[in-house]
MMTF fields as JSON, N, C-alpha, C and O atoms, coordinates in Angstrom:
{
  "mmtfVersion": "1.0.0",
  "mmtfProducer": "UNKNOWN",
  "numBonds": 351,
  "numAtoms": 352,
  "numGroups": 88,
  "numChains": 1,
  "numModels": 1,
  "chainsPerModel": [1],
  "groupsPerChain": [88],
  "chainIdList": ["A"],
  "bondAtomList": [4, 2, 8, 6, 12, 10, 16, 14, 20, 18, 24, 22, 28, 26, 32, 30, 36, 34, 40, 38, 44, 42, 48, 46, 52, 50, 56, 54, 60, 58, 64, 62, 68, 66, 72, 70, 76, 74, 80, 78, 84, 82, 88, 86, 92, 90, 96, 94, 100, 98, 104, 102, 108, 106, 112, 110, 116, 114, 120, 118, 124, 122, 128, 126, 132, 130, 136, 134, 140, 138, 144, 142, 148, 146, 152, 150, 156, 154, 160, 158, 164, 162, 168, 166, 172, 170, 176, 174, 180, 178, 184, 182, 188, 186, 192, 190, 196, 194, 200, 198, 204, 202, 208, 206, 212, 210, 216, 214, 220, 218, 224, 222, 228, 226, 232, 230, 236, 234, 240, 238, 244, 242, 248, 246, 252, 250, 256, 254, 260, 258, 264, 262, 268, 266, 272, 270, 276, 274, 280, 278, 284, 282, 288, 286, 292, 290, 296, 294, 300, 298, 304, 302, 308, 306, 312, 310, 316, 314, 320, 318, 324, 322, 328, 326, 332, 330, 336, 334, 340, 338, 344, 342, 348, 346],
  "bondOrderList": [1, 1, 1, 1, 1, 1, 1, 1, 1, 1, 1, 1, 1, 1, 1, 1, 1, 1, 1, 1, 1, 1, 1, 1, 1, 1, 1, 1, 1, 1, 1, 1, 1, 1, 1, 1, 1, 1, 1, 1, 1, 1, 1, 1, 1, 1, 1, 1, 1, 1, 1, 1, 1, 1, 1, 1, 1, 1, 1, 1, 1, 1, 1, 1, 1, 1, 1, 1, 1, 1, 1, 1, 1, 1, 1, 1, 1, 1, 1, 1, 1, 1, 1, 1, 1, 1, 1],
  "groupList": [{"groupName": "UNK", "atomNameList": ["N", "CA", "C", "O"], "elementList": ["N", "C", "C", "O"], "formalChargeList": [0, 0, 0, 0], "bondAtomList": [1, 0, 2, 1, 3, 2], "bondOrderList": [1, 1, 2], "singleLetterCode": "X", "chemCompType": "L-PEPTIDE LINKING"}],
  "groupTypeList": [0, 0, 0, 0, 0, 0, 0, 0, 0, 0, 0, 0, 0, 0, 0, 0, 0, 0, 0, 0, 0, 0, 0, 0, 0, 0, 0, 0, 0, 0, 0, 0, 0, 0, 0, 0, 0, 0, 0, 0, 0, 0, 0, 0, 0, 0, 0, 0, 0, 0, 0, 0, 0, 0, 0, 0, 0, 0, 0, 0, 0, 0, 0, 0, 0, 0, 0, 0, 0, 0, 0, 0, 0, 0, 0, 0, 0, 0, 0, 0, 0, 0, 0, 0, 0, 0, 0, 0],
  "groupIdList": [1, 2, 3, 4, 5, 6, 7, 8, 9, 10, 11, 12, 13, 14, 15, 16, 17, 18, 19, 20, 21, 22, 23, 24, 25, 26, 27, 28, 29, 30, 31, 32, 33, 34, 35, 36, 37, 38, 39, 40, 41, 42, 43, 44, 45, 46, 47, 48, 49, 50, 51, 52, 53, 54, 55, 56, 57, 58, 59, 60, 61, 62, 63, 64, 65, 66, 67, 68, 69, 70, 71, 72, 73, 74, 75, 76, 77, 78, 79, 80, 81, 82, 83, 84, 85, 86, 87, 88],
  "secStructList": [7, 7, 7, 3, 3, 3, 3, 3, 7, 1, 7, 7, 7, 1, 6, 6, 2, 2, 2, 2, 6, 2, 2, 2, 2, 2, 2, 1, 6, 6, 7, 7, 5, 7, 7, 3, 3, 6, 6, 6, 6, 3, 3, 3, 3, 3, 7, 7, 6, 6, 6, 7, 7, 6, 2, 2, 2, 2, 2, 2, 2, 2, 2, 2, 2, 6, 7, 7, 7, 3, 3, 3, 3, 6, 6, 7, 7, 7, 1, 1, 7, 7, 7, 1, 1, 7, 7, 7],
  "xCoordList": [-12.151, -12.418, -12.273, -11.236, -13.153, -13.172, -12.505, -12.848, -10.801, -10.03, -9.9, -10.307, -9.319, -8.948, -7.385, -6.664, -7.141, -5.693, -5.528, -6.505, -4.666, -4.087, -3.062, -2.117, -3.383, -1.859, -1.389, -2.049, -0.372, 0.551, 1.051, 2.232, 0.262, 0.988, 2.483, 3.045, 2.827, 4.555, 4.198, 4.814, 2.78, 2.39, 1.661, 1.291, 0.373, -1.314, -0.613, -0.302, -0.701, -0.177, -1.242, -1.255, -2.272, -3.572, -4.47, -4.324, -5.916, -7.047, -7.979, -9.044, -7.021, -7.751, -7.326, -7.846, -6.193, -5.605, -6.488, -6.237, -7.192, -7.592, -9.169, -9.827, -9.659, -10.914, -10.561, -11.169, -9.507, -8.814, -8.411, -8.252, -7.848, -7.35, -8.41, -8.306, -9.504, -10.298, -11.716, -12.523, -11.382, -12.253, -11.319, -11.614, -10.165, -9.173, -9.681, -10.335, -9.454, -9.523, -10.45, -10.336, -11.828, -12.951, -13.184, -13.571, -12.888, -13.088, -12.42, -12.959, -11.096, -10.651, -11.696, -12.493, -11.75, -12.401, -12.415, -11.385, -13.695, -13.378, -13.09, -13.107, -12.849, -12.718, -14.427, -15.338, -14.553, -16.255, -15.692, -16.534, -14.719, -15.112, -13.811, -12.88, -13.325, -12.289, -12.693, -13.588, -11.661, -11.441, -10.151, -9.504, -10.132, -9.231, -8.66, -9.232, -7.865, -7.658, -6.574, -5.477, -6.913, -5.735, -5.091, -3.875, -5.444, -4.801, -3.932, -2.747, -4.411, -3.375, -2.428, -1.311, -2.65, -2.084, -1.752, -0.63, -3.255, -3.376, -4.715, -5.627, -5.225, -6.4, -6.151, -5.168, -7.441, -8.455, -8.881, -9.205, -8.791, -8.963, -9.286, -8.601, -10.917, -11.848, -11.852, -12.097, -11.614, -11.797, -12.269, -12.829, -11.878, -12.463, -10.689, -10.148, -10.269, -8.859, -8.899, -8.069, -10.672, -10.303, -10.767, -10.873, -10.897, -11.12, -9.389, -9.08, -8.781, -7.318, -6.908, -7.605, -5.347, -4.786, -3.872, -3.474, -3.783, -2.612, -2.071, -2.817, -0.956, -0.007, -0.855, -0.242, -1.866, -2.484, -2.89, -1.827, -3.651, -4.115, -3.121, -3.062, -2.044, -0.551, -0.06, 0.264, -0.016, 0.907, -0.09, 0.17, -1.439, -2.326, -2.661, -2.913, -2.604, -2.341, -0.841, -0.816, 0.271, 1.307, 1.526, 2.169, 0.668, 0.885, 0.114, 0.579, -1.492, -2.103, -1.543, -1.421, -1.255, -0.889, 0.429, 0.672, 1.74, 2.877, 3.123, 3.871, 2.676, 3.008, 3.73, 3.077, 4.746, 4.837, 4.161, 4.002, 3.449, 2.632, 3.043, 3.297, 3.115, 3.4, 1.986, 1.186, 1.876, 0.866, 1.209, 2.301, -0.244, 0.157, -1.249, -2.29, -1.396, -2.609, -3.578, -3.497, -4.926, -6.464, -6.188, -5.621, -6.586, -6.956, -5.005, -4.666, -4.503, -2.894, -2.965, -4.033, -1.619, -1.293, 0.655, 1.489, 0.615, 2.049, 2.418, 1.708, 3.336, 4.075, 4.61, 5.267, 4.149, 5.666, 4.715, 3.897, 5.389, 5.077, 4.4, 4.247, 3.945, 3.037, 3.783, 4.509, 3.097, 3.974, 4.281, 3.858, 4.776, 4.839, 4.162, 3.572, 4.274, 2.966, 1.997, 2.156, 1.275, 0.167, 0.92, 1.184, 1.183, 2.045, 0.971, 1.281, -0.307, -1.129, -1.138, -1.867],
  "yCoordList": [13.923, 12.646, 11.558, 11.487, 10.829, 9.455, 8.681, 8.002, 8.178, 7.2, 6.265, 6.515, 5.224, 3.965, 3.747, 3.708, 3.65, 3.263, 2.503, 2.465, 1.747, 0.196, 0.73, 1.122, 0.765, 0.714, -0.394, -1.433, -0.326, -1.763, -1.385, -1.039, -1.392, -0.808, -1.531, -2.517, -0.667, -1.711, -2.858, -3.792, -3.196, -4.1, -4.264, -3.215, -5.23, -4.897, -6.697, -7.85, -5.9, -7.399, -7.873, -9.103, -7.262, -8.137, -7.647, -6.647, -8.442, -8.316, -6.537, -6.139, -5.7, -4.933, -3.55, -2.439, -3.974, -2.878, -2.295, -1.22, -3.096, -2.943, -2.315, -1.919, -2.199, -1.313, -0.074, 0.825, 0.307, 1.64, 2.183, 3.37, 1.436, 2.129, 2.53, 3.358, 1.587, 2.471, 3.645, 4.28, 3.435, 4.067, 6.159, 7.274, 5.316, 6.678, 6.911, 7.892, 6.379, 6.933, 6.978, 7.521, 6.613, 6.845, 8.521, 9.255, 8.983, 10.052, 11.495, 12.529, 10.844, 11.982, 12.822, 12.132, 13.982, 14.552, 13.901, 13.985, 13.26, 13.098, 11.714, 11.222, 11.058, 9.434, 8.796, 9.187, 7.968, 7.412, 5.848, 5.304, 5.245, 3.992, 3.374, 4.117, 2.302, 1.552, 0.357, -0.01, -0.847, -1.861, -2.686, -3.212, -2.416, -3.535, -4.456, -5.097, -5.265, -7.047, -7.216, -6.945, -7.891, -8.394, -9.452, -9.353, -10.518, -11.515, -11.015, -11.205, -9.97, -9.385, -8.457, -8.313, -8.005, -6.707, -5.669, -5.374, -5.119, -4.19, -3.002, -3.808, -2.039, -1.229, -0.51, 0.172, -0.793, -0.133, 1.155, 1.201, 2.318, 3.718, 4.075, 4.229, 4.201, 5.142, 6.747, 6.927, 7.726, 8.726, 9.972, 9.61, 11.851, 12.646, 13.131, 13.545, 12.712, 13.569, 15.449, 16.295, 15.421, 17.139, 17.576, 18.722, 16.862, 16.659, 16.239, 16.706, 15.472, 14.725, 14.12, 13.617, 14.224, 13.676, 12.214, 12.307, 10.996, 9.969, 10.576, 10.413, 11.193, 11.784, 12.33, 12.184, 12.79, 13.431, 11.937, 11.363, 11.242, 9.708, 9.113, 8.587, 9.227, 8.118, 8.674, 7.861, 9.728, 10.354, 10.672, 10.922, 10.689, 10.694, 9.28, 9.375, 7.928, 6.811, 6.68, 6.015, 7.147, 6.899, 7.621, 7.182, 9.054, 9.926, 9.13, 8.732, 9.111, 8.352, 6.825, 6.615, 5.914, 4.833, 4.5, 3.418, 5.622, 4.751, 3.945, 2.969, 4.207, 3.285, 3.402, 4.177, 3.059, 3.499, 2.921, 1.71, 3.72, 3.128, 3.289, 4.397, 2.251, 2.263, 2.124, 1.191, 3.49, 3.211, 2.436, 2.515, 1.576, 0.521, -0.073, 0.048, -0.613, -0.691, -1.594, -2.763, -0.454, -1.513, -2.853, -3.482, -3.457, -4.92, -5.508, -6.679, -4.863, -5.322, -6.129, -6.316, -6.862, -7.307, -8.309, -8.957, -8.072, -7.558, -8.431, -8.535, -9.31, -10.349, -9.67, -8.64, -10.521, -10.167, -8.366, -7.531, -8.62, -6.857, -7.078, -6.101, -8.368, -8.135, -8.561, -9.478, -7.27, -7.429, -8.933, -9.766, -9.397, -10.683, -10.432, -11.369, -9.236, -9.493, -7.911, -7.068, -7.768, -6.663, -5.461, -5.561, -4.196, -2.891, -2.372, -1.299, -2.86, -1.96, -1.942, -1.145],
  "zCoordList": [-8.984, -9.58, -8.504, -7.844, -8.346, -7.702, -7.935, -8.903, -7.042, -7.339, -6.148, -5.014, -6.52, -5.521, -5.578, -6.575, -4.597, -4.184, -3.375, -2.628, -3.07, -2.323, -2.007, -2.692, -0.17, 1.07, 1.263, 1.226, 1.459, 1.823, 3.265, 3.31, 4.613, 5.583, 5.957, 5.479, 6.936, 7.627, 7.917, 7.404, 9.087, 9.592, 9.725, 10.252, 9.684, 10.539, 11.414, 11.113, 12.417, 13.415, 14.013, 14.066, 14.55, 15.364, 14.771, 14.069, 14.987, 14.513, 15.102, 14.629, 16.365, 16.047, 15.337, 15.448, 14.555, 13.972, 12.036, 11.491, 11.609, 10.706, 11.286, 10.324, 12.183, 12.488, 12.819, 12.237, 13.821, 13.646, 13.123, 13.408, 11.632, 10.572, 9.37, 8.465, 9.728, 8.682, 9.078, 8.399, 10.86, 11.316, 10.771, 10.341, 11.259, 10.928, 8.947, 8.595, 8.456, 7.192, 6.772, 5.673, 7.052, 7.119, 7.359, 6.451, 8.7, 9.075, 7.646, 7.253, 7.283, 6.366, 5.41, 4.774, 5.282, 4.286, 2.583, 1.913, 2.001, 0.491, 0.379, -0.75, 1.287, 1.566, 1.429, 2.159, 0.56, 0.359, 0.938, 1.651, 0.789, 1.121, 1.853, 1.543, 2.717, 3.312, 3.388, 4.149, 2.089, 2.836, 2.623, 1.718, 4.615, 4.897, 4.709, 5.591, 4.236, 4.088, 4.609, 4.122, 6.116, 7.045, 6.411, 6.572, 5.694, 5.293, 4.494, 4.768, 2.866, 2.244, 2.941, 2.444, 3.705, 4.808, 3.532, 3.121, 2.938, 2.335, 2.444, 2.259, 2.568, 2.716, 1.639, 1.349, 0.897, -0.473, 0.351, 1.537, -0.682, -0.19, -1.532, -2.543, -1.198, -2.53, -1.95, -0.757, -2.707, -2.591, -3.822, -4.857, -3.475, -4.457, -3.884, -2.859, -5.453, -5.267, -4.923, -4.589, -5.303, -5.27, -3.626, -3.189, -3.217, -1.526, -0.461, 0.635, -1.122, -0.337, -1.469, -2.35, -1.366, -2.164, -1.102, 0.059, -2.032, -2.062, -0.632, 0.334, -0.452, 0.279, 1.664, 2.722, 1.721, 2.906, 3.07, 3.309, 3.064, 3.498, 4.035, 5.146, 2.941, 3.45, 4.875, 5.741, 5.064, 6.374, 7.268, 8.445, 6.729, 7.927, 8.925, 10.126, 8.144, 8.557, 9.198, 10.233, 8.803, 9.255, 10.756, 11.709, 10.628, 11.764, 13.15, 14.218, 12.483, 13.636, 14.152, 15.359, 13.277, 13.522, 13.769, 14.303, 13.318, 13.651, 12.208, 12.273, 11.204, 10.364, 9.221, 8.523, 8.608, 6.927, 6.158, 6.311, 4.909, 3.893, 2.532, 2.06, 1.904, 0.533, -0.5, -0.427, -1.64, -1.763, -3.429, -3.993, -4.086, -4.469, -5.374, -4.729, -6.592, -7.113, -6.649, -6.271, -6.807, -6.399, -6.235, -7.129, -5.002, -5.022, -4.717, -4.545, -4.728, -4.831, -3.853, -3.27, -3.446, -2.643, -1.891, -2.523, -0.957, -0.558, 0.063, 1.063, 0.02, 1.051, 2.331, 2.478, 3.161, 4.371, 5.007, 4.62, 5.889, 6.397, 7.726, 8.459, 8.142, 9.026, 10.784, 11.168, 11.537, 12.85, 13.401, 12.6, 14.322, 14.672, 16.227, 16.765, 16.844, 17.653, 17.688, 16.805, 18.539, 17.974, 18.99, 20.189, 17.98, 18.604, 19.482, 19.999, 19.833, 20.563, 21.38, 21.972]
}
Protein backbone atom coordinates (compact mmCIF):
# COMPACT_ATOMS: atom_id res chain seq x y z
CA UNK A 1 0.00 0.00 0.00
CA UNK A 2 1.12 3.51 -0.85
CA UNK A 3 1.87 5.61 2.33
CA UNK A 4 3.37 9.05 3.27
CA UNK A 5 5.32 9.79 6.19
CA UNK A 6 7.01 13.04 7.61
CA UNK A 7 10.88 13.00 8.95
CA UNK A 8 11.79 15.43 11.35
CA UNK A 9 15.65 15.12 10.83
CA UNK A 10 18.32 16.16 13.90
CA UNK A 11 19.31 18.98 11.59
CA UNK A 12 19.20 20.14 7.86
CA UNK A 13 21.84 23.03 8.54
CA UNK A 14 22.77 24.29 4.88
CA UNK A 15 21.09 24.51 1.73
CA UNK A 16 22.92 21.50 0.37
CA UNK A 17 21.77 18.99 2.72
CA UNK A 18 18.15 18.60 1.55
CA UNK A 19 19.32 17.49 -2.23
CA UNK A 20 21.39 14.68 -0.74
CA UNK A 21 18.88 13.58 1.33
CA UNK A 22 16.41 13.07 -1.13
CA UNK A 23 18.71 12.08 -3.78
CA UNK A 24 19.49 9.27 -0.96
CA UNK A 25 15.87 8.38 -0.47
CA UNK A 26 14.96 8.65 -3.77
CA UNK A 27 17.30 5.85 -4.65
CA UNK A 28 15.60 3.34 -1.86
CA UNK A 29 13.58 0.55 -3.33
CA UNK A 30 9.49 1.37 -3.27
CA UNK A 31 10.10 5.12 -2.52
CA UNK A 32 7.78 7.10 -5.48
CA UNK A 33 8.25 10.53 -4.22
CA UNK A 34 10.64 13.15 -1.75
CA UNK A 35 9.86 16.38 -0.49
CA UNK A 36 12.10 18.26 1.34
CA UNK A 37 11.16 21.48 3.39
CA UNK A 38 14.24 23.21 4.71
CA UNK A 39 12.30 25.92 6.31
CA UNK A 40 10.06 23.21 8.18
CA UNK A 41 13.24 20.96 8.59
CA UNK A 42 10.96 18.12 7.66
CA UNK A 43 11.06 15.45 4.36
CA UNK A 44 7.68 13.93 2.99
CA UNK A 45 8.43 10.22 2.06
CA UNK A 46 5.72 8.58 -0.33
CA UNK A 47 6.23 5.04 -0.61
CA UNK A 48 4.90 0.90 -1.21
CA UNK A 49 5.13 -0.35 2.38
CA UNK A 50 5.34 -3.78 0.64
CA UNK A 51 8.65 -2.61 -0.96
CA UNK A 52 10.41 -0.72 2.63
CA UNK A 53 9.10 -0.15 5.60
CA UNK A 54 9.14 3.39 8.05
CA UNK A 55 12.30 1.87 9.86
CA UNK A 56 14.48 0.85 6.70
CA UNK A 57 14.07 4.71 5.35
CA UNK A 58 14.63 6.06 8.96
CA UNK A 59 18.13 4.29 9.49
CA UNK A 60 18.89 4.41 5.97
CA UNK A 61 18.89 8.34 6.19
CA UNK A 62 20.45 8.17 9.56
CA UNK A 63 23.22 5.66 8.29
CA UNK A 64 24.05 7.70 5.11
CA UNK A 65 23.68 11.07 6.65
CA UNK A 66 24.70 10.96 10.28
CA UNK A 67 21.35 11.82 11.30
CA UNK A 68 18.54 10.90 13.83
CA UNK A 69 15.04 10.86 12.42
CA UNK A 70 11.87 11.08 14.02
CA UNK A 71 9.21 9.89 12.00
CA UNK A 72 6.03 12.10 12.18
CA UNK A 73 2.64 12.99 10.22
CA UNK A 74 2.27 14.14 6.40
CA UNK A 75 2.93 17.76 5.94
CA UNK A 76 4.03 17.96 9.87
CA UNK A 77 6.20 20.20 11.11
CA UNK A 78 8.96 20.62 13.90
CA UNK A 79 10.56 23.53 15.77
CA UNK A 80 14.15 23.85 16.53
CA UNK A 81 16.47 20.98 15.18
CA UNK A 82 18.29 22.81 12.73
CA UNK A 83 22.29 22.73 12.70
CA UNK A 84 23.74 26.20 13.43
CA UNK A 85 26.33 25.66 10.82
CA UNK A 86 26.40 23.09 7.77
CA UNK A 87 28.05 19.38 9.08
CA UNK A 88 29.31 18.99 5.47
Amino acid sequence: MIKTVTFHPSRIGCPSIPGTMKGIVMSLPGVSDVKVRYEERSIDVTFDDAKISVREIQEEIGREMGLAMEPGEPGGKKEGGAAESCPM
